[in-house]
N, C-alpha and C positions, 0 to 999 in steps of 0.2 A: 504494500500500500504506500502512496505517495506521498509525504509528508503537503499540508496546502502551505504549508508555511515556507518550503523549500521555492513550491511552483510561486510564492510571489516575490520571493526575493531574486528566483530568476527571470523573472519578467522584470521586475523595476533595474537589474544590472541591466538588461537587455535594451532597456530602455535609455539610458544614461548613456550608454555605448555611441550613438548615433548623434548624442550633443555637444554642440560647440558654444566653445567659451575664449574670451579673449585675456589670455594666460602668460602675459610677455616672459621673459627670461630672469630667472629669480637668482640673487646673491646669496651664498652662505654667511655667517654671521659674522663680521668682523675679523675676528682673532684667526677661522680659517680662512676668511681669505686674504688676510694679511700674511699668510704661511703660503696658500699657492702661488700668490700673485707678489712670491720674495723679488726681488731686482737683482737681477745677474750683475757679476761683477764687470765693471765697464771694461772695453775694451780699450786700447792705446796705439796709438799711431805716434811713432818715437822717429825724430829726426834722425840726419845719417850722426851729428856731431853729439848725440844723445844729452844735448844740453835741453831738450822742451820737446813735449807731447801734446798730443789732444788728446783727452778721454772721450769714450765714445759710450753713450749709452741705450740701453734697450729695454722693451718691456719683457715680461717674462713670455706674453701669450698674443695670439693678433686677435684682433678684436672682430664681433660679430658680421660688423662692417666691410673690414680686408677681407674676410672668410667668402664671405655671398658676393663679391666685386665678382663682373662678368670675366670671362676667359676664354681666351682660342688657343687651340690647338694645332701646328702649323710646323710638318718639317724639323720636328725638333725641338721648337719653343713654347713655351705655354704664354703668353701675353694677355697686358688688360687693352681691350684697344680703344677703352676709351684714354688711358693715362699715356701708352704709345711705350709700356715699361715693361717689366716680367710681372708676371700676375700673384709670384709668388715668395716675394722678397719682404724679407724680415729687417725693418727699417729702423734707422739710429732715430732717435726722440731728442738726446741734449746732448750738447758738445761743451766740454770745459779745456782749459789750455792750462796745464802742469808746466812749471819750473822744478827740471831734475836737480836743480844745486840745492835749489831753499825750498824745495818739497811745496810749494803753495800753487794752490789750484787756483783758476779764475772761471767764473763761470762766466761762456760765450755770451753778449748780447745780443741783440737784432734777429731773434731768429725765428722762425715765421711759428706761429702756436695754432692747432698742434704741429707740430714738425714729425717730417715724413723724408728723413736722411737717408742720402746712399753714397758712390762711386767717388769716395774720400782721394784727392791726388794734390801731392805738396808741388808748391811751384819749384823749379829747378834751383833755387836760391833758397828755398824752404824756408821762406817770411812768410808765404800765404799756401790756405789748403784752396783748394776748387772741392763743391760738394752739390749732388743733387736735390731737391725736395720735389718729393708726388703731391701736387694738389690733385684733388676731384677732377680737374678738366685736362690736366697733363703733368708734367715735367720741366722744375726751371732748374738753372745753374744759379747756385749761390757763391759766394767768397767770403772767405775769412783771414782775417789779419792778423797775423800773430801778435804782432807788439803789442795791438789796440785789444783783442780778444774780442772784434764786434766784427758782426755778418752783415754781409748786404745781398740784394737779390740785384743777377747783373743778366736775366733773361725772363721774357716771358717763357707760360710754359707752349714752348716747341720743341723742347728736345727729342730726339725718336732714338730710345730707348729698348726698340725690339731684338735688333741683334746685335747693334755694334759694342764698343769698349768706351761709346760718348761722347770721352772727350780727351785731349788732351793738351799738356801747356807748349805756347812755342818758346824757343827758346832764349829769349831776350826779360819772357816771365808779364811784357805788357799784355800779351793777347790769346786766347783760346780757342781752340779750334773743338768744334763739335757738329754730331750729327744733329739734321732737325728737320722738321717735317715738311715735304714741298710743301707750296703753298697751291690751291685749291685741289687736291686729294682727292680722287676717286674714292664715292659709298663704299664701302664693305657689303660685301655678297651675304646676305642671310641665306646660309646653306641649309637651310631646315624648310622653305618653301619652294625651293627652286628641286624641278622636276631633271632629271640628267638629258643631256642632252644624246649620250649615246652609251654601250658600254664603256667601261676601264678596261684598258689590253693590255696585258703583258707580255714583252716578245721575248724570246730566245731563240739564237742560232745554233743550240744544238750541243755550247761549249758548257761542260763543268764548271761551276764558279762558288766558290764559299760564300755566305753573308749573314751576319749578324741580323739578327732582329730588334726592331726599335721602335717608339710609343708615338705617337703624334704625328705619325707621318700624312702627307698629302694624300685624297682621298679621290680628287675629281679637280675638273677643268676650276668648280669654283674655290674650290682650297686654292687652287694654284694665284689666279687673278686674287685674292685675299690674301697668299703672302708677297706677294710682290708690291700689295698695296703698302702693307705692315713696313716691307725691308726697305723699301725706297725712302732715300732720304737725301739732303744738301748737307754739304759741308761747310758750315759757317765759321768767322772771325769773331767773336766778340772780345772789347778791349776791356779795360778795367774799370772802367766810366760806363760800361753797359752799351757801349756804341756799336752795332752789327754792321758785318758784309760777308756778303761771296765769299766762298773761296773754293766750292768745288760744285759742277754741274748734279745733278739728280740721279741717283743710282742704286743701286744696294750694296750698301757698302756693310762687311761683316768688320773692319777695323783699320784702323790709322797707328799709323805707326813713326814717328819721327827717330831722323838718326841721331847722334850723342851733339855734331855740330849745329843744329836746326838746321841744314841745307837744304837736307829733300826729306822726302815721306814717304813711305809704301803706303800705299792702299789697296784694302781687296777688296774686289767688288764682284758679287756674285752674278752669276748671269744662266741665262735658257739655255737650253734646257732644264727643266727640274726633274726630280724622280721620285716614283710614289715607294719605292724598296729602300732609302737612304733620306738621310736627313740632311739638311742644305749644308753642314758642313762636308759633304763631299759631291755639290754642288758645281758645275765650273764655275771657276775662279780668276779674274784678270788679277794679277799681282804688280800694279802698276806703280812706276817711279814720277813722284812732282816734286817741282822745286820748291822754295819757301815762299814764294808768291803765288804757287797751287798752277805754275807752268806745267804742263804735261810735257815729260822727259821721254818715257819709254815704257813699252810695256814689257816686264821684267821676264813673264811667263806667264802662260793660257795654262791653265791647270786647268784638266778635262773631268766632266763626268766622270765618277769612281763609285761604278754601280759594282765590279765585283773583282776580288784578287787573288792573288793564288792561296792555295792553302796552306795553315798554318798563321801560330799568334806571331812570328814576327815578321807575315808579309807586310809591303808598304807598297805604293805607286810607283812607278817608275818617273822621271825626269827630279829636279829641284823639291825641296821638301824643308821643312823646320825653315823656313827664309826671315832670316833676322839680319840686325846690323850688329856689326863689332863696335863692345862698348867702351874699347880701348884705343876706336880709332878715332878719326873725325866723320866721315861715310862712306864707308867700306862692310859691304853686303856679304853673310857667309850662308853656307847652306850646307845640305849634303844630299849624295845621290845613291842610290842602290847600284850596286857594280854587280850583282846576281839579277837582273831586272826585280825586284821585288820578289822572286821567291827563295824562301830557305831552305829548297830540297835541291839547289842546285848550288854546288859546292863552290867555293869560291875562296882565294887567298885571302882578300879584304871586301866585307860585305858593303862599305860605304868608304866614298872619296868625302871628305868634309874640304867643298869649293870656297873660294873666296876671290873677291873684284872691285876694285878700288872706283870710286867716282872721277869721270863722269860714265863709269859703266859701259867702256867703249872696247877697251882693253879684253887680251884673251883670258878666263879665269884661271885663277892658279890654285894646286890642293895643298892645303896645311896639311890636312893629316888625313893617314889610311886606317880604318878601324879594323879589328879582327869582328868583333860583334857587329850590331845593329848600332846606328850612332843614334845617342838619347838628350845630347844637350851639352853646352860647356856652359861652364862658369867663367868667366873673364875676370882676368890679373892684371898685369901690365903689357905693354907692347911686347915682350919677352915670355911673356907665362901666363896659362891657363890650365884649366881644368877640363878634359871630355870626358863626358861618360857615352860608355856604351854596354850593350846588354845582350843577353838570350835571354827570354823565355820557358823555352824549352829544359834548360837545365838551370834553368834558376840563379844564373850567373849576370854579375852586373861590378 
């Protein structure tokens, strides 16, 4: 027999079930949440001369707000594209400026409340930091002065912040060079209404080929027209007075890179085709040389398409690779090459030439060094000494 007292308290649950209440987000009581919401200990950006830092601080958790901020998915990145930033960056709130001799903090003024800090970089003289802040509508460059410990805002927000490195100082320390968003931008494609226009094809010729798997890749023609919208960007001057110009045409630019004398700049600038199996970093890639007026010198190397490579963890591309400047020179470009073309099942005396090429880049390149491994990086000493690493995988040697 059925208790009637059971049948009404399962009808009145049943009932309750299907009602809605306006319930917001409720705080624990004080003392616990003064325990979760502890403040991490600040971070520190310490000069080369270790005489003055910035401390850098954070909150412990992002907030409901940063949580639900819209997000695309694109080739690689996850981006907000209303702010033109990464969608998922855990951002500095206060900056103070420490004196390492007399131990005495200052706490930064001028700084926008709340504050939403990122891409912390000291000027070459390291008197001042360059630093981002995320408003709601986008991305500005801020500055800070070390002596004064007071910020100022020296952009509106147009930074485009989807793939490149931002920004960075020229070398004289008056003016900065950054990405930023053309100006009148193609809508963003809402891929959730748009019907396809045909299938997605994947071709093969037939050949073997290894490839990793990867998360956010491109999906269709409208992913494709939405990251191109994303990565396209101008390379601007702003000076320290906040006064904009020109300095580089509209492109996709994945990073700027200046050499130790500010003469010239690498720039990579991604280009078409894209691929739905690889993420835009192994995108073609112009790897072009400008001078310090953003003159177009030469194009360094077309880096192709790198949809698949031989097998094995230390294959690499075949031509130019790792492409940096020597930081021991004034501009003088080094790299290295695979002498096995990229694969390590084919034996070879030295798996990589580590090249180098003096400016104006005209000259035949000459090799520093022959690596028995994979070449993985140097550290730069003087004109006379350095450090290369190189490595296997395979036996765990390095």
């Amino acid at each position: 027999m059925i208790n009637k007292w059971f049948i009404f308290i399962m009808i009145f649950q049943s009932s309750v079930v299907f009602g809605q209440s306006d319930f917001p987000y409720q705080k624990p009581s004080d003392d616990i949440f003064a325990l979760a919401d502890a403040k991490p200990a600040p971070g520190i950006r310490l000069n080369s001369a270790a005489t003055q830092a910035v401390l850098t601080y954070r909150d412990s958790y992002k907030s409901i707000q940063e949580m639900s901020a819209p997000e695309m998915k694109l080739a690689g990145i996850r981006v907000n594209p209303v702010t033109n930033g990464p969608s998922r960056s855990t951002y500095i709130t206060n900056l103070k400026v420490l004196d390492i001799v007399t131990n005495q903090e200052v706490q930064v003024s001028g700084l926008p409340k709340p504050a939403f800090l990122g891409n912390m970089g000291w000027s070459n003289d390291q008197t001042k930091m360059a630093f981002t802040h995320t408003t709601k509508e986008g991305i500005e460059i801020w500055l800070l002065d070390l002596q004064s410990a007071v910020a100022k805002k020296l952009t509106p927000a147009i930074v485009n912040a989807n793939i490149s490195n931002v920004m960075v100082w020229a070398k004289d320390d008056k003016s900065i060079l950054f990405t930023s968003i053309v100006k009148n931008r193609k809508q963003l494609i809402d891929t959730r209404i748009q019907a396809p226009s045909g299938p997605t094809i994947t071709e093969n010729d037939g050949q073997k080929a290894q490839n990793r798997t990867y998360q956010d890749l491109l999906k269709s023609p409208y992913d494709e027209q939405n990251f191109e919208i994303l990565a396209t960007s101008e390379i601007s001057r702003v000076d320290m007075n906040g006064k904009m110009s020109p300095f580089q045409k509209a492109g996709m630019y994945a990073a700027i890179s200046p050499a130790p004398d500010g003469s010239y700049y690498l720039t990579y600038e991604i280009k078409r085709p894209f691929s739905y199996i690889v993420t835009y970093g192994s995108f073609p890639t112009d790897i072009n040389i400008i001078d310090q007026s953003g003159k177009f010198i030469k194009t360094f190397y077309k880096v192709p398409l790198i949809e698949d490579l031989p097998k094995g963890f230390m294959a690499v591309r075949k031509g130019p690779r790792s492409v940096q400047w020597r930081a021991d020179k004034p501009s003088t470009l080094v790299w290295a090459e695979a002498q096995d073309a990229g694969d390590p099942a084919i034996e070879v005396e030295h798996r990589d030439y580590v090249m180098s090429q003096d400016a104006p880049f005209t000259s035949e390149p000459t090799v520093m060094n022959k690596t028995k491994l994979r070449f993985a990086g140097i550290a730069w000493g003087d004109e006379s000494n350095a450090i290369i690493y190189e490595r296997w995988w395979n036996t765990r040697t390095e």
